[in-house]
C-alpha positions as MATLAB code, in Angstrom:
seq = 'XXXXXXXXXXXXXXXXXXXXXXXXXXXXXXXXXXXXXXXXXXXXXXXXXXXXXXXXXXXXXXXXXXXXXXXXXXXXXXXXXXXXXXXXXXXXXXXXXXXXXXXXXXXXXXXXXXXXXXXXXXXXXXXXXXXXXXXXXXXXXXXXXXXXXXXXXXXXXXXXXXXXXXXXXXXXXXX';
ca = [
      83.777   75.324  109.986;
      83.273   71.681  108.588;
      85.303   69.170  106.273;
      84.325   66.966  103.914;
      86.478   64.524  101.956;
      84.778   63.969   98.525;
      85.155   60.915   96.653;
      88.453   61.949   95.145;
      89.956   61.869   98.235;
      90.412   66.100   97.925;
      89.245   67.622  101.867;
      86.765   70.194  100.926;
      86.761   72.791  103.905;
      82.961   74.720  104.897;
      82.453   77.503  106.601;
      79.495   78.326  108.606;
      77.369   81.290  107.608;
      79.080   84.121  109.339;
      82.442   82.090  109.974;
      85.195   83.413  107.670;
      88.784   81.617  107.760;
      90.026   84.918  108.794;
      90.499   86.976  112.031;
      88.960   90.478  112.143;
      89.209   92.286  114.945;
      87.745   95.931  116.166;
      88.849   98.007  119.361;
      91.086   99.579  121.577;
      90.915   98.772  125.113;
      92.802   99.891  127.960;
      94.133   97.245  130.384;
      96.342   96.585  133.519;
      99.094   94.078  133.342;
     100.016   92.057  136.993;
     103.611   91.988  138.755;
     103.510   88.244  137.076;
     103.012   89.330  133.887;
      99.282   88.526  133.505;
      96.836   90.832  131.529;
      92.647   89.972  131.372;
      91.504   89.576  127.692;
      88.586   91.807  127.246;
      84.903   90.723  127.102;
      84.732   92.367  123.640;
      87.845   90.721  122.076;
      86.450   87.507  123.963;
      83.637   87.430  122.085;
      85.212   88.515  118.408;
      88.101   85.571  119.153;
      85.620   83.576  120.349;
      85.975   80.236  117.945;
      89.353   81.061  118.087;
      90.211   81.330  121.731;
      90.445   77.241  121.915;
      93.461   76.996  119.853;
      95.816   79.228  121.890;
      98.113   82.311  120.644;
     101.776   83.199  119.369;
     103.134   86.609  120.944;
     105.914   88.295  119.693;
     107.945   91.534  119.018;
     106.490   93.907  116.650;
     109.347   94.059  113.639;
     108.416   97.797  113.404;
     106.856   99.237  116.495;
     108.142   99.074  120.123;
     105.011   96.533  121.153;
     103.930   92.975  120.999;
     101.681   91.189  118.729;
      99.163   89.123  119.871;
      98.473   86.477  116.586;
      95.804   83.914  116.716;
      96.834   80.726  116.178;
      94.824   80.538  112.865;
      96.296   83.749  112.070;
     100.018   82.332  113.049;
      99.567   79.507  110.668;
      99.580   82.188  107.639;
     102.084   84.213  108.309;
     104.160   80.386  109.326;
     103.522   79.292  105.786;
     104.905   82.225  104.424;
     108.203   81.778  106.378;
     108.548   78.259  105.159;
     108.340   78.757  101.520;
     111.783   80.714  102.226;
     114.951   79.281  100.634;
     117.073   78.674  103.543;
     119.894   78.675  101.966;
     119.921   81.653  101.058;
     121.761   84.070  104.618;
     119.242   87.105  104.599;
     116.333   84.494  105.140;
     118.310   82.744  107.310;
     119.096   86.171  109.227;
     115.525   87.332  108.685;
     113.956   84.184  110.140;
     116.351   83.774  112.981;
     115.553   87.619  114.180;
     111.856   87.259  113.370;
     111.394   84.644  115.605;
     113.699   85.516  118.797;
     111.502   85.654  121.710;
     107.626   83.932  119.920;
     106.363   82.427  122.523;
     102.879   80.137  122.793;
     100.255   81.555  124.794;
      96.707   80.232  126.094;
      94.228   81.907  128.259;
      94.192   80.409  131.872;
      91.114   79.344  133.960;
      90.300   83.322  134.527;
      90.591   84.923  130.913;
      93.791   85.774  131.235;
      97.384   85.578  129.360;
     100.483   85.210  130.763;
     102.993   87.728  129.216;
     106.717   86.614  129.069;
     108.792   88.433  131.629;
     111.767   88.956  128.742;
     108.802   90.175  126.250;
     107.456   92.847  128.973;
     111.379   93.927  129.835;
     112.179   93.914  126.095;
     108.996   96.625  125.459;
     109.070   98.415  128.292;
     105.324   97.800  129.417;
     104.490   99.222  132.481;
     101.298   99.032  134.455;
      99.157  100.398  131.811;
      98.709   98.862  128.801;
      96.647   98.953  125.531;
      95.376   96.135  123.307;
      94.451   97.744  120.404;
      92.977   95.374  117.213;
      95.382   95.878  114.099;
      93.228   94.074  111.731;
      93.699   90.213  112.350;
      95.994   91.070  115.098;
      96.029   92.507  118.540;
      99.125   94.875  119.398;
      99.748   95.099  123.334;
     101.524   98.332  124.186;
     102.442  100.440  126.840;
      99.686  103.419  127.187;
     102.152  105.854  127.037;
     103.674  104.737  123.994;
     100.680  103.766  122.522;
      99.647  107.411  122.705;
     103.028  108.872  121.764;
     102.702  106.554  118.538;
      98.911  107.432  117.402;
      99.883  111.144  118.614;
     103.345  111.501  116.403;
     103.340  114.803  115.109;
     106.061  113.272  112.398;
     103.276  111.368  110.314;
     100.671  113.538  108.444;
      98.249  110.731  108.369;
      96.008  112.418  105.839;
      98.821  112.395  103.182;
      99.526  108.678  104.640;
      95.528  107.806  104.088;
      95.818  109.182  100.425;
      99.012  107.131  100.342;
      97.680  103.798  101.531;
      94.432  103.720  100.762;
      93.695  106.226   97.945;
      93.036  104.800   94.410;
      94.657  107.125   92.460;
      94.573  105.513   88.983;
      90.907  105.937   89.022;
      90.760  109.487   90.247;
      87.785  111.552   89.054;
      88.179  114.798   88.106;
];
């Protein structure tokens, strides 16, 4: 990705062939997390983050799953400029924000490929040992294995009806 300022003064952002502005991720991969609190990135996720891996992560509490999220920072920025076009004077955004936030953290791989979870983010989710770092889109979740198969496994979702839900287009049905 390259800027240009034209002669209006207007920054004209370029994106390299192949380069879009955002993340998409693909995989599930099965990890081990230290007694510090220290889990190795993947090769594979290496090499999808790659022109990404430079600018650090955010990791947080999933809002509705008992894991963490693992945002990009590019990714961060987004969902950040979302939360700041919120009227703060207004309590549930307030409220919303304030929860939201509790416990977002900065992250950056060290020297070895590796992050550094949060002790109070591990304690909070319950990981253990084993852990998952499966690609949600422009997101990775990190989640204990056990959970992680509990939650893909749960017998209380029919996830064809779901599909249908989500992603069918049912306005342009054919009969």
């Amino acid at each position: 990705m390259w800027e240009k300022v034209g002669k209006s003064g207007i920054k004209y952002i370029y994106l390299k062939e192949g380069v879009s502005n955002m993340t998409k991720l693909t995989g599930t991969f099965e990890c081990k997390i230290d007694n510090k609190g220290r889990i190795l990135l993947p090769s594979q996720l290496k090499k999808q983050l790659d022109g990404n891996l430079k600018d650090g992560f955010i990791i947080k509490r999933s809002v509705f799953q008992s894991c963490l999220e693992l945002y990009p920072m590019v990714e961060w920025k987004g969902v950040m400029e979302k939360i700041n076009s919120l009227n703060r004077f207004i309590k549930k955004n307030n409220d919303f924000i304030r929860i939201f936030s509790a416990g977002v953290r900065a992250l950056d791989l060290d020297s070895n490929g590796r992050l550094l979870v949060p002790i109070d983010l591990i304690t909070n989710i319950k990981l253990k040992k084993n852990v998952v770092m499966a690609s949600a889109i422009n997101i990775i979740e990190i989640w204990d294995k056990d959970q992680y198969e509990k939650s893909i496994n749960d017998k209380n979702i029919d996830f064809v009806k779901l599909t249908e839900q989500v992603m069918g287009n049912q306005n342009n049905e054919l009969s």
